[in-house]
Steps between C-alpha positions, in 0.01 A plus 500: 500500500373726723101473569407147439189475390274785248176461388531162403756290694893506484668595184822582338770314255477194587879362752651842492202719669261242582785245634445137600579605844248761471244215370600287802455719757132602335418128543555481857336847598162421263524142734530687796242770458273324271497111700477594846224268689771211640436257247712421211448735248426436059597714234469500144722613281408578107752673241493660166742394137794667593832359556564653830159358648708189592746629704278754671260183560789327685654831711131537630378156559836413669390830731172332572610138567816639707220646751305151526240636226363237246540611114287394172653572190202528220716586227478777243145618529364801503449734795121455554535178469714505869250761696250259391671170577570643870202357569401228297841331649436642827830660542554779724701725269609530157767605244539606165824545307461755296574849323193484336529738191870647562773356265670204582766575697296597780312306735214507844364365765176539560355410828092350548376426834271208584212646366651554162525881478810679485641656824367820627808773582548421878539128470738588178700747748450235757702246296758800335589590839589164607760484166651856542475562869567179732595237271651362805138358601499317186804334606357440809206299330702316294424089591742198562573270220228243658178763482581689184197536278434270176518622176237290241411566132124498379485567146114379430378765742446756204235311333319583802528847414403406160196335562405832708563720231284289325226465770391884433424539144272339285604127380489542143570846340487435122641539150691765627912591368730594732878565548666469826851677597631370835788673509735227503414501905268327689210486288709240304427230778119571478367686185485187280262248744300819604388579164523198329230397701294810470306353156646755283581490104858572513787635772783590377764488792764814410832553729423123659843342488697680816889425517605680798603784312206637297216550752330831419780558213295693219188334605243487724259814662816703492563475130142417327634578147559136404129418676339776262650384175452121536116590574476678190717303273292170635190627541415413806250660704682632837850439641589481843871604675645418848801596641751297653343365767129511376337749714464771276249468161472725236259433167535534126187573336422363113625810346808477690419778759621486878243416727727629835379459828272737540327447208438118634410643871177702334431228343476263770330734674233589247459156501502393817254835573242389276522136641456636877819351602672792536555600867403859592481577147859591546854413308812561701782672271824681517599818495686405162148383355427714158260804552301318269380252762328805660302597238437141426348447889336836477278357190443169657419579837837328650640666781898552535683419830949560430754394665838535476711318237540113526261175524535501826395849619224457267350099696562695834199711383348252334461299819511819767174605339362177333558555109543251251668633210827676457807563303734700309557650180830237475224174491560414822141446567295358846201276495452497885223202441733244359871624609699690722775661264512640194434244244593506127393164379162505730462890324536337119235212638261763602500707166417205279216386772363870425565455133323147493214646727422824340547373118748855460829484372790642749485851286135534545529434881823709560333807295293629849826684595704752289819502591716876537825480292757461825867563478747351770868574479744289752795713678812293635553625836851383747343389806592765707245743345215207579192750668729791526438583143164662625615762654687667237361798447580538135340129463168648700464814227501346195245253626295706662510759110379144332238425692360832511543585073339160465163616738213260467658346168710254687765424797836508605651192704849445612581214693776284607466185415476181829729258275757690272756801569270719300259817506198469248380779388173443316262765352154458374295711293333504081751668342798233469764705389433784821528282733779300375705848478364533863637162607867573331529832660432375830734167438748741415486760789515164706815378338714817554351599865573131616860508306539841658455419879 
C-alpha cells in the first residue's frame, strides 16, 4: 500500500490493498500509541453499509484484543457518531470502518483519539511507522491467551448520538417537506429516528435500504441527480444528501438547485454572524472553497482563514486559533460547538433550525453567496508519479499560461488528491465554457507528460 494513512485515515480496495493483515496490525499500533497510561485500554469501533466493513471489523478488533485492548462494536453508524461516542462511553480511542464516499469496493480506517478528534500527522506517522517499520514490536506486545482484550457489542449507543443531534436544534421545526438520500451508507442506521422526531410534515427517506453492495451507488452527495428530481417531482421544500458514512451534507433547494458546501458555510455564517455566535467573525475554508465565498465574506463582513484540503487540516485551525465554523465545498461541514468532525446529519439539522428560525426558505437563505461556475477534471495517475508530477516542467507552463490569461477573473488549482490515485485539476472563473477548455488542456498535457516519463 505504500503510505498508510492520507488525509483521512487508511484507504484502498478493500483485502487486496488494504489487507486484513494490514487491518490487524493497525489495531495493535492505534492500542499502542493511542492507550498508553498502564491501564487497560477501550475502543470503539463503528462501520459503514458495505460488505467488507465486517471483515475489516474483525482483522482490526482481533489487532486490538490480541494486544490486551478492550473493543466495542457500535454497529453501522455513522462516523460522527464514533468521535462523539469516544467520550460519552469513555473510551480511550475509536474506529470507524469506512470509505466514506469511494465506491464499494474500497474501504478505511479512520483513527479518533480520546478526545474524539481525528489524529494529528505525528501520532498518524507514530502508528504507520509501527506497521511498516518494526512490526516486530507489535509482536512483541502481543498478550497470552489469559489477558487478551474482550471484544463486546453495543448497538443502543447510537441513539445517544441521536438524541445529541437532536439536543441542538429547535424541537419542533414545522410543516416543512423534505427528502432525505443516505446513500445507502450509514445514514441508513440514523436518518429515520433523527428526523422523524424533528416535527416535520413529511421525510421522504431516498437510497435507505443498504445491501452491502450499493452504498454510494448512484446516490448520495456524490451523485445528487436522483435528490434534485424527487424534490421537484414531490414538491418538497429542500433535500438533503450524505455520503457513505454521513459526514459529508450537501442541500437541494425547492427548485431543485445544489446548495454545495459552500453555499451552506455562508450561510451558517451569516447566520451565526448576525446571532453573535460566530467566533472571531471568522469561517475556516479550503483552498477548494468557490471564489464566490470571497466575495460573499467581503459583503458580510466575514473574514477568511484556508487551510489546506481535508476536515481535518481545516479543525486544526479551527481549534489552533479558536474558530467555530468550518468546512468544504464537498459538505463536509464543522460546528466546533456541538461536534468534533465533520457532520452531515448535524449540518441538515442546522439548516432547518435556520429555516424554522428565520421564516426563509433554503433558496432565500443560500442566495447571500453567488457561486463562480467551477470545472474539475480527475487525471488517473500510476503511483509512481504521486508528487513527482509537479515538477514537470511542461505540467508547470501550461498552468502557470491559465492562471495568468484568466487574471482577476478566476483561478487555477491542481492538486493531488489525499484518498484516490488522482490529480484534480479544477478551474474557476464566469465564463463556463473558458475555463472548462482550460481544465481539458491542462488534464491533457497531464495525461501525456505522466504517460511520457
Amino acid at each position: 500500500m505504500g503510505r498508510l494513512f492520507g488525509t483521512d485515515g487508511a484507504r484502498g480496495v478493500a483485502v487486496t490493498e488494504l489487507t486484513c493483515e494490514t487491518a490487524m496490525q493497525i489495531g495493535r499500533a492505534a492500542a499502542a500509541v493511542l492507550c498508553k497510561g498502564g491501564r487497560k485500554a477501550k475502543v470503539i469501533i463503528g462501520k459503514d453499509t458495505r460488505v467488507s466493513s465486517d471483515i475489516m471489523e474483525a482483522a482490526l478488533a482481533a489487532g486490538l484484543l490480541s494486544v490486551g485492548a478492550d473493543a466495542v462494536s457500535i454497529g453501522v453508524v455513522p462516523t460522527p457518531a464514533v468521535a462523539y461516542l469516544v467520550g460519552t462511553l469513555h473510551a480511550d480511542a475509536g474506529v470507524m470502518i469506512s470509505a466514506s464516499h469511494n465506491s464499494v469496493e474500497f474501504n478505511g480506517i479512520k483513527l479518533f483519539s480520546g478526545d474524539g478528534y481525528k489524529l494529528s500527522d505525528d501520532i498518524q506517522d507514530e502508528i504507520e511507522a509501527l506497521v511498516l517499520d518494526t512490526p516486530e514490536k507489535l509482536t512483541a506486545m502481543q498478550k497470552n491467551g489469559k489477558n487478551v482484550g474482550r471484544y463486546t457489542h453495543d448497538d443502543k449507543a447510537v441513539d445517544l448520538y441521536i438524541q445529541h443531534l437532536l439536543s441542538t436544534c429547535e424541537s419542533d421545526i414545522g410543516s416543512l417537506r423534505i427528502a432525505v438520500d443516505c446513500a445507502n451508507g450509514s445514514a441508513s442506521a440514523t436518518a429515520e429516528k433523527l428526523f422523524g422526531a424533528m416535527g416535520l410534515e413529511k421525510v421522504y427517506l431516498l437510497s435507505c435500504a443498504p445491501d452491502g453492495d450499493n452504498i454510494n451507488d448512484n446516490c448520495g452527495s456524490t451523485h445528487m441527480d436522483g435528490l434534485v428530481k424527487f424534490v421537484q417531482e414531490n414538491h418538497c421544500d429542500l433535500g438533503f444528501a450524505f455520503d457513505g458514512d454521513a459526514d459529508r451534507c450537501l442541500a437541494v433547494d425547492e427548485d431543485g438547485s445544489i446548495v454545495d458546501g459552500d453555499m451552506l458555510i455562508a450561510l451558517f455564517s451569516k447566520d451565526m454572524k448576525e446571532r453573535g455566535l460566530l467566533k472571531k467573525d471568522t469561517a475556516v475554508v479550503t483552498v477548494m472553497t468557490n471564489i464566490g465565498f470571497k466575495f460573499f465574506a467581503r459583503e458580510n463582513d466575514v473574514n477568511i482563514v484556508t487551510t489546506k484540503v481535508g476536515d481535518r487540516y481545516i479543525l486544526e485551525q479551527m481549534l489552533q486559533s479558536d474558530y467555530n465554523m468550518g468546512g468544504e465545498q464537498s459538505g463536509h461541514i464543522i460546528f466546533k460547538d456541538y461536534a468534533s468532525t465533520g457532520d452531515g446529519q448535524l449540518t441538515a439539522v442546522q439548516a432547518l433550525s435556520v429555516i424554522k428560525r428565520t421564516g426563509k426558505s433554503l433558496k432565500e437563505l443560500a442566495s447571500v453567496m453567488d457561486r463562480f461556475p467551477q470545472v474539475m477534471v480527475n487525471v488517473r495517475i500510476a503511483p509512481e508519479f504521486k508528487e513527482g508530477w509537479k515538477n514537470i516542467e511542461r505540467i508547470e507552463q501550461i498552468i502557470e499560461e491559465k492562471e495568468k490569461a484568466l487574471g482577476n477573473e478566476g483561478r487555477v488549482l491542481v492538486r493531488e488528491s489525499g484518498t484516490e490515485p488522482l490529480i484534480r485539476v479544477m478551474i474557476e472563473g464566469k465564463q463556463f465554457d473558458l475555463i472548462n477548455r482550460y481544465a481539458l488542456e491542462i488534464a491533457d498535457v497531464i495525461k501525456e507528460c505522466t504517460a511520457a516519463v
